[in-house]
N, C-alpha and C positions, 0 to 999 in steps of 0.2 A: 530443356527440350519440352515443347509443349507437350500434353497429357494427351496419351490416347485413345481417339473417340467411343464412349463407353457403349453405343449400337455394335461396334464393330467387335468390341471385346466380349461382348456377350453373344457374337457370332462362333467368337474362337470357343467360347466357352462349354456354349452347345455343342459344337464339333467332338470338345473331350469329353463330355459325357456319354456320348453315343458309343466312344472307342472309336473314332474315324479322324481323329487329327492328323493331320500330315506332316511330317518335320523330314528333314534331310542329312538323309541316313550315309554314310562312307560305303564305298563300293567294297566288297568282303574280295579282293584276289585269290585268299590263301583257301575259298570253298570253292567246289564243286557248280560249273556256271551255269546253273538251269535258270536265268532271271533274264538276261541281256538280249537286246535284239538283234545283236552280232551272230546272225543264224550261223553265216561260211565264215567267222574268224578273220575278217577281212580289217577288220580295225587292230589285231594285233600281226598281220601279218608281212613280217618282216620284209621279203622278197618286192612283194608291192609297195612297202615303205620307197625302199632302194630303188623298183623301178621310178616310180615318180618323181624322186628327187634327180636322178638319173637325166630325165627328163628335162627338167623344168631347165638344169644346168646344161645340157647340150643343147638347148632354142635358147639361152639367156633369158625366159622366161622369170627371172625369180628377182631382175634388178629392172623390169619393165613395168609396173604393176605402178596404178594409182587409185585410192579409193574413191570413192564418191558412187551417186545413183549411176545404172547403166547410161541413162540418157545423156548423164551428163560426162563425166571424166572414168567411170571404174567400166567400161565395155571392153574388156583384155582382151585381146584378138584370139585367148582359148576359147572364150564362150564360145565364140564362131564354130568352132574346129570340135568343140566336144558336142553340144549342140545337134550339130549335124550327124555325129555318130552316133547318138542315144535316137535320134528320129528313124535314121537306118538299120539299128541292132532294132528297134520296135517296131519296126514297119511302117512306122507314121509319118507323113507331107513332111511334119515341123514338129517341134521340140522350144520350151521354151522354160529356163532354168530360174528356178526363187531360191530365195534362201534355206526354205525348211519347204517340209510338207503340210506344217502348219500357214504358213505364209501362201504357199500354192492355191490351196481351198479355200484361204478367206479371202483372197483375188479373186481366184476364178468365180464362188458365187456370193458376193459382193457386186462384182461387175456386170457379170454376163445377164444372169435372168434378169426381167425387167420389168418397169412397173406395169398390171396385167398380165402379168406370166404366172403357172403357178409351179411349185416346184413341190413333187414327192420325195420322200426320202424315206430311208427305210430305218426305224427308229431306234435303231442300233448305232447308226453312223456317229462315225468319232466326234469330239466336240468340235477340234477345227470347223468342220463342215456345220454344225450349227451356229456357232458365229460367225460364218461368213454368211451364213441366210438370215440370220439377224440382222446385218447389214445392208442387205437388198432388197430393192424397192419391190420384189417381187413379193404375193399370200406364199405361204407354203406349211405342209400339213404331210403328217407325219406317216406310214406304214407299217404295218404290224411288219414283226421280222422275218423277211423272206415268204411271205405270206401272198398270194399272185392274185389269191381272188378279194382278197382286199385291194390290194393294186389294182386291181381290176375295175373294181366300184368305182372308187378313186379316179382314175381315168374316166370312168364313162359319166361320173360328175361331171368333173370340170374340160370334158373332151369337146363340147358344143363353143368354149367362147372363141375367139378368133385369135388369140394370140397363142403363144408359144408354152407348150409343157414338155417340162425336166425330170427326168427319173433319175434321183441321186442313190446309190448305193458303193459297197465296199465288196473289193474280191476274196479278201480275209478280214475278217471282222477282228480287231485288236484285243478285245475283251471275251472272244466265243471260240476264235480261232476256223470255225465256221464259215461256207461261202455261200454264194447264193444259184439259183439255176440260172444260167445267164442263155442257155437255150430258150428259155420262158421268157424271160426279161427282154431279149431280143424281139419278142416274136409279139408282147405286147409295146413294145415300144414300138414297133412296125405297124401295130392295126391301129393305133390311135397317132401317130406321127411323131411321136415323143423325142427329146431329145438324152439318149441315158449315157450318163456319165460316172467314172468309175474311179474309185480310187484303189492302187494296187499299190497301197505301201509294204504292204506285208503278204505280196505274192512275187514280187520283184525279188530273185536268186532264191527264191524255192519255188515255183513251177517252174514244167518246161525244159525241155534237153538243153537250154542255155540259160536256164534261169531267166525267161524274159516274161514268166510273169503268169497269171493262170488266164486272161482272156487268148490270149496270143495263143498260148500252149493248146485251148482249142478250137481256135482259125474263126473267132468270133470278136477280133479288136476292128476288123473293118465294119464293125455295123452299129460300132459308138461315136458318139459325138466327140468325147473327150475321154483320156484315160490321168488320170494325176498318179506321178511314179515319186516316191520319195526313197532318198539314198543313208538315211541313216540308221536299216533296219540291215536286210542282205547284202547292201554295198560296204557297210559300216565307215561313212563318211558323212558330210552335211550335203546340206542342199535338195532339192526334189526339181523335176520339169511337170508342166502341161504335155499330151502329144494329144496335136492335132493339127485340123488343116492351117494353110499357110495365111488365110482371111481372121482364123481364132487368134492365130501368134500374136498379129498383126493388132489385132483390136487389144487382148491384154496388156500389150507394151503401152499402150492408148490411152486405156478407163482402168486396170488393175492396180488400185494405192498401193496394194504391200507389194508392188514392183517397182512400181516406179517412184516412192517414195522412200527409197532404202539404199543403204550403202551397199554395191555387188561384194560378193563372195571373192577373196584374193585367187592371185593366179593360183595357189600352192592347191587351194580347194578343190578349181575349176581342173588343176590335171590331177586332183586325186581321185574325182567321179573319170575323170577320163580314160585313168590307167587303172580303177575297180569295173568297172565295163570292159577294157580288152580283157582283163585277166578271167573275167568272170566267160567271156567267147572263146577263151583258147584254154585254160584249165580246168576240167568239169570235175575235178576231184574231188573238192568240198562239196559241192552241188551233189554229185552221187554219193557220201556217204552221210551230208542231210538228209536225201530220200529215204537211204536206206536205215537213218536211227529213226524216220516216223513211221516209217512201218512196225519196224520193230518193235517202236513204242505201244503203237496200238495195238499189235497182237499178245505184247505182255501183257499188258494192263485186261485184257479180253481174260488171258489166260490166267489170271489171278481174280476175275468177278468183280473188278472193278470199272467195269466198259459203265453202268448204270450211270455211274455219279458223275462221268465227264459228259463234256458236252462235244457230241459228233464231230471230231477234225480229223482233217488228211492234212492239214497244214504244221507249220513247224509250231503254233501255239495250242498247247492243251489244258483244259482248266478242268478242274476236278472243284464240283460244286459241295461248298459246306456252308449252313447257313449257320448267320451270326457272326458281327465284328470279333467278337470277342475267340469264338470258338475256330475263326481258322488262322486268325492272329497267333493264339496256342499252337496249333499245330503245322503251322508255318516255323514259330522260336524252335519247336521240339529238333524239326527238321535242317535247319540251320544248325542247331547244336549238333547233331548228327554227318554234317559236315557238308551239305548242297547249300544253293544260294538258291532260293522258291521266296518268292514274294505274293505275302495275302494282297488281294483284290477287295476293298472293303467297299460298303454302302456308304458316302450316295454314290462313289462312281461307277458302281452298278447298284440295281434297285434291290431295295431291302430284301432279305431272303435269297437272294442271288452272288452271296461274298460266294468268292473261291479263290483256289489256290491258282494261279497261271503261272505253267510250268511252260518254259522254252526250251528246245530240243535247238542242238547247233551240231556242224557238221565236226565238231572236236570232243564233243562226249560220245562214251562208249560204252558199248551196249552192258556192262560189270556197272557202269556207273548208272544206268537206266535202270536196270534190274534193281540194285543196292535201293534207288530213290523209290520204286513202285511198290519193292520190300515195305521200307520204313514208312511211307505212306498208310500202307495197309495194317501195319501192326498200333499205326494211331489211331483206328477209327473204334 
């Protein structure tokens, strides 16, 4: 086997000296699950298993299925049918289904902005979204985080050229847990003509009396361009859509490579976003007692003096900042050994001095298991 390239090994090599190497770790079942984006438990739940397979076997769905690109042979006549149901549970013209939420983003701006367009984003935004603007023939320049009057600037720069500007942000940010004023964001995407688009991977089945999302939940998804929903955080399945009008759909199927350039999603996929979407509109069980362990999260952690070190969330991700690879890596094993599954957040995938702990809150831990974890949190510091 040839030798390998000694740039690249001296890449890996700096990574382990920093304490930030990455390797791939076994999922721990037998702890305590504050790590997985399985907010509502919908990936081990059994009931929605059996509806979908239920499913697929009363349409003969399961001996129909051919793979290849949608365009060409894998267009299963569920895309149609689910499709249309994620556009109407959202409210939106049209709906159009990728394979991830990574794949979504690097289509949509890959494709859409264009050359002479400039695209803002708020510097937080997942990396998806900066490779797919790496991609695009569009400038695009970055925003302090949630920051309006930098946004601000920023637009009334580049507001005079003739062409077309994009405001990218996130409605839960993955790394903050965090969201942004979308009252504000609205209102400058309105005086300057902007086009802002959003991605709610991680507000999809935790906002919202049906989980549909935090722009929806408050009556401001009609004044975006685009929304990017991905399904394998609150749905706990694959896949993610676009929603927007029926001209967006139209052009992505069009110009978006990681659409049209990929083998579709099997039918088994297509009815399992199908039948975590009904179940998510007619059983709000897990949804209500998700809500109610982030409450309760954040009024423990208040009640214990440790509201300082996290960073501001109502959403279901909360990160309690400790700085140094090394020093919340420690206290991440401590905690693990103590019987939770809490994953360090190390530098560079956030910037140096910004490691923490990102602790996930789902609707199947409870409130003895919250207390236990903000207990032994606090007695490491």
């Amino acid at each position: 086997m040839k030798k390998f390239p000694q740039n690249l090994q001296q890449k890996l090599n700096e990574r382990q000296q920093q304490q930030a190497l990455r390797t791939l770790g076994l999922w721990s079942s037998d702890k305590i699950d504050f790590s997985s984006n399985d907010y509502l438990g919908f990936s081990k739940n059994t009931e929605l298993f059996a509806q979908t397979h239920a499913f697929l076997k009363a349409n003969h769905y399961t001996t129909n299925g051919a793979t290849g690109s949608r365009l060409l042979s894998g267009n299963h006549p569920l895309y149609a049918l689910t499709e249309k149901y994620i556009a109407a549970f959202h409210q939106s013209e049209s709906a159009l289904i990728f394979n991830s939420g990574y794949d979504a983003n690097v289509g949509f701006l890959s494709s859409v902005p264009q050359r002479g367009d400039v695209v803002l984003y708020d510097e937080l935004c997942h990396a998806s979204i900066r490779d797919g603007l790496r991609l695009s023939h569009a400038k695009s320049y970055k925003f302090s985080h949630n920051d309006y009057e930098d946004l601000e600037k920023q637009l009334e720069t580049h507001g005079a050229q003739p062409n077309n500007i994009y405001i990218i942000t996130e409605s839960v940010f993955s790394m903050d847990g965090d969201a942004p004023n979308f009252e504000e964001l609205v209102r400058l995407s309105e005086k300057f003509n902007a086009y802002l688009v959003v991605d709610e991977a991680h507000a999809l089945g935790v906002f919202g009396n049906q989980g549909e999302g935090l722009l929806q939940s408050q009556q401001l998804h009609s004044k975006v361009f685009a929304r990017i929903v991905t399904f394998g955080k609150g749905l706990g399945c694959h896949g993610a859509a676009v929603l927007g009008n029926a001209e967006l759909i139209a052009y992505l199927v069009n110009f978006a490579r990681s659409f049209i350039y990929t083998t579709g999603l099997s039918p088994h996929s297509i009815a399992s976003i199908l039948k975590a979407y009904e179940y998510l509109a007619t059983e709000p069980q897990a949804l209500i007692e998700l809500q109610t362990n982030i409450a309760f999260f954040n009024q423990y952690k208040m009640q214990l003096g440790l509201k300082p070190m996290f960073v501001y969330s109502k959403s279901a991700i909360q990160c309690a900042i400790i700085p140094g690879n090394q020093k919340v890596k420690n206290i991440a094993q401590q905690l693990q050994e103590k019987g939770f599954e809490v994953k360090p957040i190390l530098s560079p995938t956030v910037p140096e001095g910004q490691e923490r702990l990102r602790i996930c809150l789902h609707s199947y831990n409870t409130q003895q298991q919250i207390t236990a974890l903000l207990d032994g949190l606090l007695s490491l510091l």
